[in-house]
C-alpha positions in Angstrom: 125.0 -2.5 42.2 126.9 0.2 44.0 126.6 4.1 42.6 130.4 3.5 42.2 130.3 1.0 39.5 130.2 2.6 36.2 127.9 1.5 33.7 126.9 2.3 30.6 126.5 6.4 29.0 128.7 6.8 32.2 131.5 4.3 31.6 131.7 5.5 28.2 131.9 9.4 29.0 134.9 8.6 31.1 136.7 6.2 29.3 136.0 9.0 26.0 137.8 11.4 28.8 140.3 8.5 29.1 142.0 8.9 25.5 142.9 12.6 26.2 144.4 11.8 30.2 145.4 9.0 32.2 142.4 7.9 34.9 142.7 6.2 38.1 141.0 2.7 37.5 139.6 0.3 40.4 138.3 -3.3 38.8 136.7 -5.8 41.3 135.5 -8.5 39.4 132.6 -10.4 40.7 131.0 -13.4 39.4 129.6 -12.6 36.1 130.3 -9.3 33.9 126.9 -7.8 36.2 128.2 -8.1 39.0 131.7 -6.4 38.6 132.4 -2.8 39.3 134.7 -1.1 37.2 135.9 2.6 38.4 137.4 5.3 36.3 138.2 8.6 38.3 139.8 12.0 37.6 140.8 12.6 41.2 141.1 10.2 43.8 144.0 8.1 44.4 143.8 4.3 42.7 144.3 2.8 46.3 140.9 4.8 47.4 138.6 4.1 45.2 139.9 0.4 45.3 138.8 0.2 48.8 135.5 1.7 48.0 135.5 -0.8 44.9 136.0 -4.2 47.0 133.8 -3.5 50.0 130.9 -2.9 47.3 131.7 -5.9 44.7 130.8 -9.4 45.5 134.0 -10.3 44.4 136.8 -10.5 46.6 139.5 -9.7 44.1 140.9 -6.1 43.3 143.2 -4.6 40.8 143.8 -1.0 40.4 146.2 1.6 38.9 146.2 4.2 36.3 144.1 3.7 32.9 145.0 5.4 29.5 143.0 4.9 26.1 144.3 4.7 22.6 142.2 3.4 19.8 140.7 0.0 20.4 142.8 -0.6 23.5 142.9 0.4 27.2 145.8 0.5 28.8 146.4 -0.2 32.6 149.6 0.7 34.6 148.7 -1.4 38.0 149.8 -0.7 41.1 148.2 -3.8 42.3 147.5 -6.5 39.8 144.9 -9.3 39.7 145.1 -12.8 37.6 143.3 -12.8 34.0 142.7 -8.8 34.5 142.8 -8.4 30.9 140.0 -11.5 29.8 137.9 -10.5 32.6 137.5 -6.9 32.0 137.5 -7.1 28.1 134.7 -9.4 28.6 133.0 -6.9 30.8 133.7 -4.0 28.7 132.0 -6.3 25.7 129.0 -6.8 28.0 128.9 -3.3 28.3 128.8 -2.6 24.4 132.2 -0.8 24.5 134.6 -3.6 22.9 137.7 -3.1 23.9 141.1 -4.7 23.5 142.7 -4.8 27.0 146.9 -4.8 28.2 147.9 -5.1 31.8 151.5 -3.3 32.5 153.2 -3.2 36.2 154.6 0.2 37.7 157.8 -0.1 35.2 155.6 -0.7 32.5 156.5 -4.3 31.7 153.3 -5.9 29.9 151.6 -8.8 32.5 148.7 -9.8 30.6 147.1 -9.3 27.1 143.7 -9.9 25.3 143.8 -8.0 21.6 142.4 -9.0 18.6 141.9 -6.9 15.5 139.4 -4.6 16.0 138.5 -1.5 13.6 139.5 1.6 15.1 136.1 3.1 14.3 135.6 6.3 16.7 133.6 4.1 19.1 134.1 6.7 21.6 134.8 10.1 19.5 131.2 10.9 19.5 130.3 10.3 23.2 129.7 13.7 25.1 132.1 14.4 27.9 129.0 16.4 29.7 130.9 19.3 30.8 134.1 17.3 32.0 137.6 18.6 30.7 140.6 18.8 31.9 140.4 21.8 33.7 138.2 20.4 36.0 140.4 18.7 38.2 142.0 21.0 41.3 145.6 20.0 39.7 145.0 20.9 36.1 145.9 18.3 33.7 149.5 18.6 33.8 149.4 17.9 37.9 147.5 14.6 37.0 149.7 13.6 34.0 153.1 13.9 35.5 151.6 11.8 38.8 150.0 9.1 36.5 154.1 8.9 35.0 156.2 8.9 37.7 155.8 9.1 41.7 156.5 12.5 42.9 159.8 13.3 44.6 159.8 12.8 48.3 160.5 16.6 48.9 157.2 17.4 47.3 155.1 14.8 48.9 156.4 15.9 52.4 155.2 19.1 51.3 151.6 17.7 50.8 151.8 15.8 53.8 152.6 18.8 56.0 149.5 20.1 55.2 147.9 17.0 56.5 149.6 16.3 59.5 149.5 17.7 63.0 152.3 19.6 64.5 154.0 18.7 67.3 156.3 14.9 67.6 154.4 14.0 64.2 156.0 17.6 62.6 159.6 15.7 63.6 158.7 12.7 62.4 157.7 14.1 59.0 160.7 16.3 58.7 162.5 12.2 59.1 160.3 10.1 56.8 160.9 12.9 54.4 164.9 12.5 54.6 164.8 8.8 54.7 162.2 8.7 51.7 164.7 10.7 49.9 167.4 8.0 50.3 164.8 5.6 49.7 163.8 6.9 46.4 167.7 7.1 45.1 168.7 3.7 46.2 165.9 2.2 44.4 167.8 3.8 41.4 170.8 1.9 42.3 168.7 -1.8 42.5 169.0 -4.1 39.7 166.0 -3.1 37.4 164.2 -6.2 37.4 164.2 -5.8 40.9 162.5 -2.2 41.1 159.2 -2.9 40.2 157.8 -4.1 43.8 160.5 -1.2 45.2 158.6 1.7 43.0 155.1 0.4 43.6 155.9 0.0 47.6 157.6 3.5 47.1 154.2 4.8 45.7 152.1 3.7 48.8 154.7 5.8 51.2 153.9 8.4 48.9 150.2 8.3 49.1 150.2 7.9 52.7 152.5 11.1 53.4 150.1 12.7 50.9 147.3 11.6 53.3 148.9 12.3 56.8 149.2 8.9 57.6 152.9 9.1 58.9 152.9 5.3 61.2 152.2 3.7 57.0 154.4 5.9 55.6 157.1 4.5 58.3 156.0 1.2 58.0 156.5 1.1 54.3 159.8 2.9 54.1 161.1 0.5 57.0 160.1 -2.5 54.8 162.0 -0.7 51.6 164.7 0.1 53.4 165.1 -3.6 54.4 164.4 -4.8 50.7 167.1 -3.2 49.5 169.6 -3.7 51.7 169.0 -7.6 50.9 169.0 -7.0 47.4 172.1 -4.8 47.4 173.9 -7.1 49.7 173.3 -10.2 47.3 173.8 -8.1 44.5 177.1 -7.5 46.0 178.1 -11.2 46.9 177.0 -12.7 43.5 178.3 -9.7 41.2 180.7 -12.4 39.8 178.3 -14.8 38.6 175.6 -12.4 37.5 175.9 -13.3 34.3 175.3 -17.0 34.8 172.2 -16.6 36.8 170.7 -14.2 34.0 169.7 -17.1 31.5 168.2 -18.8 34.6 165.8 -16.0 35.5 165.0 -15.8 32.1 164.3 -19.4 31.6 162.2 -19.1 34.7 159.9 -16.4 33.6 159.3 -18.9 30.7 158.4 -21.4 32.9 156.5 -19.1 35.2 154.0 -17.9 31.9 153.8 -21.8 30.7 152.7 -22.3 34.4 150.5 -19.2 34.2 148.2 -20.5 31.5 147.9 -23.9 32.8 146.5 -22.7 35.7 144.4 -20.7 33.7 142.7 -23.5 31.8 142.0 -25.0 35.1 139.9 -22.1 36.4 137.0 -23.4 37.2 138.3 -26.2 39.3 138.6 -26.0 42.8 141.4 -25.3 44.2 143.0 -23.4 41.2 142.5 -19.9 43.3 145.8 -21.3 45.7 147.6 -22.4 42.6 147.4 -18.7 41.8 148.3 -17.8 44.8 151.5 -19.8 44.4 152.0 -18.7 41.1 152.3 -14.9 42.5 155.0 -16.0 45.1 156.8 -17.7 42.1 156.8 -14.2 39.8 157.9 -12.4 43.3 160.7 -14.5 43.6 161.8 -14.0 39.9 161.9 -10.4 40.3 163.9 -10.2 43.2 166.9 -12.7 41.5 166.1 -15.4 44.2 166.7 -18.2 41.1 167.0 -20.9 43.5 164.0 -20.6 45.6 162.1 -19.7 41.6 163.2 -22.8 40.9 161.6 -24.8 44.0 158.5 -23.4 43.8 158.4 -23.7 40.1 158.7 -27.4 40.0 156.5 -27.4 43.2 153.9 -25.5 41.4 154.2 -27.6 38.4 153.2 -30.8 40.3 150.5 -29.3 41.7 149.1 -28.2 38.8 149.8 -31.9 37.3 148.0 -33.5 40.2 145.1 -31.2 40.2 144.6 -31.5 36.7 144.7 -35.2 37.1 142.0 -34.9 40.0 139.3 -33.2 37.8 139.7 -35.3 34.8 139.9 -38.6 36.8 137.1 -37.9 39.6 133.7 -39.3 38.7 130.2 -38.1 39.0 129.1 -38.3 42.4 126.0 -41.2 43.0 123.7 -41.0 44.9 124.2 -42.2 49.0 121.9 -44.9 51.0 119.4 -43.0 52.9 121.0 -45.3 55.8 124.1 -44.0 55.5 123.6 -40.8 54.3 124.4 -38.8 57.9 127.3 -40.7 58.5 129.0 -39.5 55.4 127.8 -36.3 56.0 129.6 -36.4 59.7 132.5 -37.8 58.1 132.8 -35.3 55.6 132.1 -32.4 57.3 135.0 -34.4 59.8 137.5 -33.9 56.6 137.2 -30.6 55.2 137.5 -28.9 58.7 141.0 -30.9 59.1 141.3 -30.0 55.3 140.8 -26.1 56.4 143.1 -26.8 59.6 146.0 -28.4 57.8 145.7 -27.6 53.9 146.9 -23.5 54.6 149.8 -24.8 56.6 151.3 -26.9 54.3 150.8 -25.1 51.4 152.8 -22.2 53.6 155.6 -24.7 54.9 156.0 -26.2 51.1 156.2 -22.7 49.6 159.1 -22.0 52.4 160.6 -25.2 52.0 161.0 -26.2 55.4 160.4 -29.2 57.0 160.4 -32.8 54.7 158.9 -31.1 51.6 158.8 -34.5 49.7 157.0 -36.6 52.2 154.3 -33.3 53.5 153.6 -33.3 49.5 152.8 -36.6 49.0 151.2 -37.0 52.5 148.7 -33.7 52.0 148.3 -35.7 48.1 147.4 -38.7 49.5 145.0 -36.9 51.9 143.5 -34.5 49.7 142.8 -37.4 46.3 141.0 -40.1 49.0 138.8 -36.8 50.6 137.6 -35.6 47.1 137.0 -39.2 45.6 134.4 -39.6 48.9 136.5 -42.3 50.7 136.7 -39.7 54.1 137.6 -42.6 56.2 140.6 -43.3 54.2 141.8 -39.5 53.9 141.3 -39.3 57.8 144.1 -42.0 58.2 146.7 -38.9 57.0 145.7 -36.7 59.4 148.3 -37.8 62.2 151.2 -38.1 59.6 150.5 -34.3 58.6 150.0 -33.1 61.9 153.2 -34.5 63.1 155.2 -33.2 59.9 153.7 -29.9 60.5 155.0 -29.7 63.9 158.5 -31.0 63.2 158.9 -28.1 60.5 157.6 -25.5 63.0 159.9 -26.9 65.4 162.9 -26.9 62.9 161.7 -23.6 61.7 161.9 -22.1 65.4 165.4 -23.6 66.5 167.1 -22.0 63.5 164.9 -18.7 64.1 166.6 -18.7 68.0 170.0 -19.6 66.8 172.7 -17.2 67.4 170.6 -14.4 68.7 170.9 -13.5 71.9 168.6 -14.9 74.9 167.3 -11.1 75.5 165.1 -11.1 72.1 164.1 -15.0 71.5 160.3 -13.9 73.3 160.6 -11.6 69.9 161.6 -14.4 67.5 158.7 -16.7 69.7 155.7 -14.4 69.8 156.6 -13.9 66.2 156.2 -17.0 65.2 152.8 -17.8 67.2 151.6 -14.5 65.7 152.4 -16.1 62.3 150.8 -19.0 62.7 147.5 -17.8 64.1 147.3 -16.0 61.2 147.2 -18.5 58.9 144.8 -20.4 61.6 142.4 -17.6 60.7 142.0 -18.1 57.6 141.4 -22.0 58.2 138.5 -21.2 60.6 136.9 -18.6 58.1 136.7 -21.4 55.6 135.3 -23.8 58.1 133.0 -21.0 58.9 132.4 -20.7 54.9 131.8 -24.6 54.7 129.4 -24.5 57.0 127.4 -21.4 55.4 127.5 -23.6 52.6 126.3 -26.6 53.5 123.0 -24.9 55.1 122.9 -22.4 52.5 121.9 -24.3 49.0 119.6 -24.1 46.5 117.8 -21.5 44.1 117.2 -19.4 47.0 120.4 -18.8 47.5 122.0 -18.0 44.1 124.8 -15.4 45.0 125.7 -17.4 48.6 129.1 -18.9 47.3 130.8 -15.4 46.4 128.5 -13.9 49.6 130.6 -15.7 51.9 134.3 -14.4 50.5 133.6 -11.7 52.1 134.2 -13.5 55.3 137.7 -13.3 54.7 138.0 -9.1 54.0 137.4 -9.0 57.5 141.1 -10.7 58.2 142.8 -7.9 55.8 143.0 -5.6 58.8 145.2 -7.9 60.6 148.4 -8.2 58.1 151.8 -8.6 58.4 152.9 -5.1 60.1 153.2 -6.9 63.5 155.7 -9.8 62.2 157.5 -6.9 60.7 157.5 -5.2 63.8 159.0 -8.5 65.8 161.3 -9.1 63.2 162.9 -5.4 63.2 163.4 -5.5 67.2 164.8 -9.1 66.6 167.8 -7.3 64.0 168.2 -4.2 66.1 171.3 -4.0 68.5 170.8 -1.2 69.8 169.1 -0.8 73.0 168.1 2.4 72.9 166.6 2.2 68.9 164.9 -1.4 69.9 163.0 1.0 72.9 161.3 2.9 70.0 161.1 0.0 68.3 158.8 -1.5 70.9 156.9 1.7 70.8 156.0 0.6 66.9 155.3 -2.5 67.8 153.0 -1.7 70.6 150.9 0.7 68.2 150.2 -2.2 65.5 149.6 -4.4 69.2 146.8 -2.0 70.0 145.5 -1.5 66.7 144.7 -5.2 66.3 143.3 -5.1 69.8 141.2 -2.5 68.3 139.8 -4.7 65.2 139.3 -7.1 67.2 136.6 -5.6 69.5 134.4 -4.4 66.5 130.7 -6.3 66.0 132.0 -8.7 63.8 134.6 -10.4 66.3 132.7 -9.7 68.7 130.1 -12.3 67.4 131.8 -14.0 64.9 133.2 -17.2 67.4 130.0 -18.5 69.3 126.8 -16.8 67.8 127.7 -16.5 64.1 124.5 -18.6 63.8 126.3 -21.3 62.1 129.4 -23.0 63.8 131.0 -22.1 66.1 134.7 -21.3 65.6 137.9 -19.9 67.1 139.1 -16.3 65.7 138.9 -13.9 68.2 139.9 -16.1 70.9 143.1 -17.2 69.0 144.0 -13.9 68.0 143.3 -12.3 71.6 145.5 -15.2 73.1 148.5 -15.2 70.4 148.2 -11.1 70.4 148.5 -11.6 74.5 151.6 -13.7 74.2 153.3 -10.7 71.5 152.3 -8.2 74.6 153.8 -10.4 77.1 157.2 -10.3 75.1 156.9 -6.5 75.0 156.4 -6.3 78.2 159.3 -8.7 79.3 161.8 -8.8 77.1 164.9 -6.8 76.3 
């Protein structure tokens, strides 16, 4: 395990230190209480260590945040959440002799998860020595670290620190901007509904950290991406202020539903397939927060019947028996045959159904139909849906695209087009790193090979680099009328471009298509080709 990970007379020295201040935490949780690494530090930003955290866990997911102690509990204000935080690290903590009862709060401090039981408040930690660690230790004094662990800092004050940071020159100017608009920024998230704010405040706090750290294009990005936010939310807050009041017992009815759904997915944790339930689930609480009631509601039931089905699956499949030896390796070819179309198609959907575009009824019994005959064995059978979807697929993309180029003008459809290619490689990524995964799999079994499964999740940290910014960056030339602003624009765009043109030479895209000593797949090449068509449109269009 990584020097990061604290463990034992450690962890309990700074979670003692953690009942007089508020800690940054970092929890990766791998795939038994060993194997996570939990990080509790004084100094550095949540969002740091977390990095550090993930790339040395064998888990893929991340949490961190701020940490305060009181009694028996431990207290976690996240600025990035992750599902059954609570059970996992209380479990971990337990493993680590240091019980402790465990609540999970977002950025407004709204409780997400719990795990308490009566425990004795017993001084399990007043007699642990802090080894020369106090308060004053820290470069801002404890009332620096306090105040930060409460609230973000003004905007004026961050600039500050990031003037240290950054270099003079253009980037000077463009400081002295990000710091006005963050400004503005920081009062109109004020002026948001307050179940609203929480995504606002914690997208707020990463502008903050990367003007702290001189990283000026993120600090952009993310204020450009706020700005956007709230302009939505204020301009539906606007045009539904008359039936406010009406939608309020539907949201709340829908964060019933949303917590019934939660735990259901939680007793089907060790199925597969219940990580992109989850995955669901957290586009279900986004859309709660933001007001959108009748998208909560689409999803919702959505989610529900996927929950259903799945739930159905496990209980209903039956133990595998054994294959003929004479027909063992065509099985094998057929089956290898249906969870690459499964890693092709499945993502896709799932996207398209959590949109709602295209003919959600008949893609959701389709991909259920497909999915039920693959995992009961009968591949030949599943294969049969595999035209259908393909076909459904494409009708939604070209539905999705014709309302996408409608009323814009001519001049920025390359924009709206390389967007959506870009979009859709991206999720074509992800299918080849799981057919990549399958195959490391398949060769991969046995006692040799005891940690291979979570191993190969880390596959898909190499994707991370290659997010969203560049869709952003489409879309924002695609609403800007202004020729002169969309020039700049372009200039954004065109940094992201050449970042991802960047990633994309290191060792592990280099390799990764024809001599990852496994299968050979198509990432680089899709991203070079789909990042060649968003460079074309720069190139050409208004």
């Amino acid at each position: 395990m990584a020097d990061i990970a604290l463990r034992g007379d450690q962890l309990k020295k700074m979670m003692a230190m953690a009942k007089k201040r508020d800690l940054s935490f970092a929890y990766c949780p791998g795939n038994d209480p060993k194997e996570d690494v939990f990080v509790l530090d004084r100094k550095k930003k949540p969002e740091v260590i977390g990095r550090v955290a993930r790339g040395e866990s064998t888990g893929t997911k991340l949490g961190y945040g701020t940490a305060k102690v009181k009694g028996r509990v431990i207290s976690l204000t996240c600025e990035r959440e992750l599902p059954q935080m609570a059970k996992k690290l209380k479990k971990f903590l337990k493993f680590e002799k240091i019980p402790m009862n465990v609540l999970v709060m977002d950025a407004s401090g709204n409780v997400l998860e719990e795990d308490i039981e009566d425990m004795p408040d017993d001084g399990l930690l007043d007699d642990v020595a802090d080894d020369g660690f106090d308060d004053d230790d820290d470069a801002g004094g404890p009332d620096e670290t306090e105040d930060a662990a409460a609230e973000p800092k003004s905007a004026e004050a961050t600039a500050e620190e990031g003037a240290s940071a950054a270099p003079a020159g253009d980037n000077a100017e463009l400081l002295k901007q990000l710091k006005a608009r963050a400004v503005q920024v920081q009062g109109a998230i004020k002026g948001v509904k307050q179940e609203a704010q929480a995504p606002l405040i914690a997208g707020f706090k990463t502008a903050v950290g990367a003007l702290q750290g001189g990283d000026l294009p993120k600090a952009d990005d993310m204020l450009t991406k706020l700005e956007r936010a709230i302009g939505k939310l204020s301009a539906a807050s606007e045009a539904s202020a008359p039936a406010a009041a009406a939608e309020d017992p539907a949201l709340a009815k829908l964060a019933q539903v949303s917590a019934v759904l939660s735990k259901r997915i939680d007793a089907l944790e060790n199925v597969e397939g219940a990580s992109r339930l989850r995955a669901a689930h957290g586009m279900l609480d986004e859309q709660i927060a933001l007001g959108d009631a009748k998208k909560a509601t689409g999803t919702a039931k959505a989610l529900g019947d996927a929950i259903a089905r799945l739930a159905e699956q496990s209980a209903a499949a039956p133990a595998p028996e054994p294959t003929p030896a004479a027909a063992a390796d065509g099985d094998a070819d057929l089956g290898a045959e249906w969870r690459d179309a499964r890693a092709d198609l499945e993502p896709t959907i799932l996207d398209l159904l959590q949109r709602g575009l295209g003919d959600v009824g008949k893609m959701r019994a389709v991909l259920a139909y497909f999915t039920e005959k693959g995992e009961a064995d009968d591949f030949a059978g599943a294969m049969k849906a595999v035209p259908g979807l393909k076909k459904l697929i494409a009708d939604a993309q070209a539905a999705e695209q014709t309302a996408a180029e409608k009323d814009i003008p001519a001049g920025v459809v390359p924009y709206v087009r390389a967007r959506l290619d870009w979009s859709k490689t991206r999720i074509s990524l992800q299918s080849e790193m799981t057919k990549l995964q399958d195959s490391i799999l398949a060769v991969c079994q046995g006692e040799e090979f005891p940690t291979i499964a979570n191993d190969t999740k880390a596959l898909f940290t190499y994707l991370d680099a290659l997010d969203t910014r560049l869709e952003d960056a489409l879309e924002a030339l695609v609403q800007e009328p202004d020729g002169d602003k969309r020039e700049k624009l372009k200039d954004d765009a065109r940094k992201v471009l050449s970042e991802f043109q960047s990633e994309l030479d290191t060792p592990f895209f280099q390799t990764v298509d024809g001599n990852n000593g496994f299968k050979p797949v198509n990432v680089r090449g899709a991203a070079i080709a789909s990042l060649g068509k968003v460079n074309e449109a720069l190139s050409m269009a208004a």
